[in-house]
N, C-alpha and C positions, 0 to 999 in steps of 0.2 A: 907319316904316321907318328913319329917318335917326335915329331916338331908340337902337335897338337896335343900330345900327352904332356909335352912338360908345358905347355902352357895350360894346360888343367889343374897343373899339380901350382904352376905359377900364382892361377885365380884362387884357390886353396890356398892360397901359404899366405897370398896377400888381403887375402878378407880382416877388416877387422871389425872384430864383435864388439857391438857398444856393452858399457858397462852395465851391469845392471843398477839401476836406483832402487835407493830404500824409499819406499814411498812413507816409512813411516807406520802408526798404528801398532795395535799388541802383537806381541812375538806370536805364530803359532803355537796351539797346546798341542804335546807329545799324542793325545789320543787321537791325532788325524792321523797316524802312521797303522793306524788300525783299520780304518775308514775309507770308502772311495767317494773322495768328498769333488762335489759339482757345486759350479757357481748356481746360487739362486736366480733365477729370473724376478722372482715378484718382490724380492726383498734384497735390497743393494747391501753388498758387503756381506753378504749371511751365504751358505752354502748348507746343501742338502747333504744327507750322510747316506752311508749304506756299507753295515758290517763286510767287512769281509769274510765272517767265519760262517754268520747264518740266514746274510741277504737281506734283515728286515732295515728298512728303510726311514730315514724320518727329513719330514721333507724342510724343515731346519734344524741343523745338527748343534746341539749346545752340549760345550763339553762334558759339563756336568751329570749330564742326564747319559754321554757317550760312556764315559767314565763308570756308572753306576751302574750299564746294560751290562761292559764287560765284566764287571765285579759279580754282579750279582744275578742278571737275566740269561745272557747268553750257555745258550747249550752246548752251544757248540766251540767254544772258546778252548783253545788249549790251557790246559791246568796251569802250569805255570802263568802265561797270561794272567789266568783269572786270579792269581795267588796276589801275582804283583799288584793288579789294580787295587785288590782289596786293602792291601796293604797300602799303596799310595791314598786309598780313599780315605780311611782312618785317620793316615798321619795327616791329611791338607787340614790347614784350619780353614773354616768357614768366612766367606772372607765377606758378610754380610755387617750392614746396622741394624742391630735389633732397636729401636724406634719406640720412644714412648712420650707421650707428652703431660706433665704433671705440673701441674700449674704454671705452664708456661714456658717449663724448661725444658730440653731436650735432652734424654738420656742417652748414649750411643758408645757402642762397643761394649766388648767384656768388662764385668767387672769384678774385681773379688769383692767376698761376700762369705759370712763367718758361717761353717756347716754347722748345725743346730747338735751334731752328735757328736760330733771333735772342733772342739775349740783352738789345739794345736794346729791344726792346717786347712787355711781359709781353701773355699772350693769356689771354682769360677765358674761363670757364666755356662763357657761350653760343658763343664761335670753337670752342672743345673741341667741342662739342656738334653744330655744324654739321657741322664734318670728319668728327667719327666715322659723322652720319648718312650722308653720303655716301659713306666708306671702306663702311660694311655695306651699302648699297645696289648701289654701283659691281662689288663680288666677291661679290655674289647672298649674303652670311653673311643668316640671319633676324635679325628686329631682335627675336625673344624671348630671343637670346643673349645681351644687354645684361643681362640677372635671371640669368647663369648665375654660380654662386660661383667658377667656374675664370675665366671673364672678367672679373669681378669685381678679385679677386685680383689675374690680369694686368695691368689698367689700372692699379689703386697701385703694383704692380710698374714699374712705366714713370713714375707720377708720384703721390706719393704725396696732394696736394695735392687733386686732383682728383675731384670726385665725378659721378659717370657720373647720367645720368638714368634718369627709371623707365621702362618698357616702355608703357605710357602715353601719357608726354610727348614718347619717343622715335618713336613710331608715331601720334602726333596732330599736335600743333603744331608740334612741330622737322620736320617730315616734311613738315607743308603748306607751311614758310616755304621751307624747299629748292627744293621742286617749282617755287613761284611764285620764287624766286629765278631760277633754269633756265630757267624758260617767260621770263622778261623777259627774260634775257641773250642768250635766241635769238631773240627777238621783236628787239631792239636790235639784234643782229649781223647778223639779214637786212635789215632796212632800211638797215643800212649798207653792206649786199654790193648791195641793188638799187640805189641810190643812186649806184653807183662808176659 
């Protein structure tokens, strides 16, 4: 007996594990640590999600959209959780091209661009990008009016500099950083009204 046990303990000790390889490709993002993320079947390299706090499922999990569920959808999210996302979602910049083509030439990324009310400190792209989200929200305009050529148009009319976002970027991530911008500013302003 004692002979068959150390040679079990023998095949254990002499195993060895091959390495693991980096196969390469992007780092994982942190909000799979939230997720019980399953390889895709119908779409190579893409994985389906599923909260762990409140089960709803999406059958391709993009960070982005994982990110913006904990921030600002999930009910059931611990508070903290939800504090942190918000706050990661605000700070990440937006890490799109905003796209325009004017006679040829290709406009791409932020740019500054001189604010019509303080001449002191030029306001960029992404400042542009928040207000407008909030002007079209705040007077109910739809945010598909942003891809209309008369809005369009009217925006260079007003600042030529400036290149509006896609309908997209407008109604995704500029849209989630808002909302979690809002929910912390009233989260903050009642703690400070309970606290008086």
């Amino acid at each position: 007996m004692e002979n068959l046990q150390g040679n079990n303990d023998l095949d254990d000790n002499h195993v060895q594990k091959k390495p693991k390889l980096n196969k390469g490709g992007p780092k994982a993002d942190e909000i799979w640590k939230y997720y019980n993320k399953q390889k895709n079947e119908t779409s190579d390299g893409h994985y389906s999600a599923e909260c762990y706090s409140c089960k709803k499922s999406w059958s391709r999990g993009e960070p982005a959209k994982l990110k913006a569920h904990l921030a600002n959808e999930c009910l059931k999210c611990p508070e903290d959780i939800r504090k942190y996302w918000q706050k990661k979602l605000i700070s990440e910049k937006i890490d799109y091209f905003q796209c325009l083509t004017k006679n040829n030439a290709t406009i791409l990324g932020p740019q500054l661009i001189n604010n019509h009310f303080n001449f002191n400190k030029p306001a960029t792209n992404e400042e542009i990008d928040h207000s407008l989200v909030k002007a079209m929200i705040m007077t109910g305009m739809p945010l598909r009016l942003i891809e209309s050529p008369f809005m369009i148009d009217f925006i260079h009319e007003l600042n030529s500099e400036y290149t509006p976002p896609s309908y997209s970027t407008l109604s995704g991530q500029l849209l989630d950083q808002v909302i979690s911008q809002a929910e912390l500013k009233i989260e903050k302003e009642t703690d400070h009204n309970i606290k008086k």
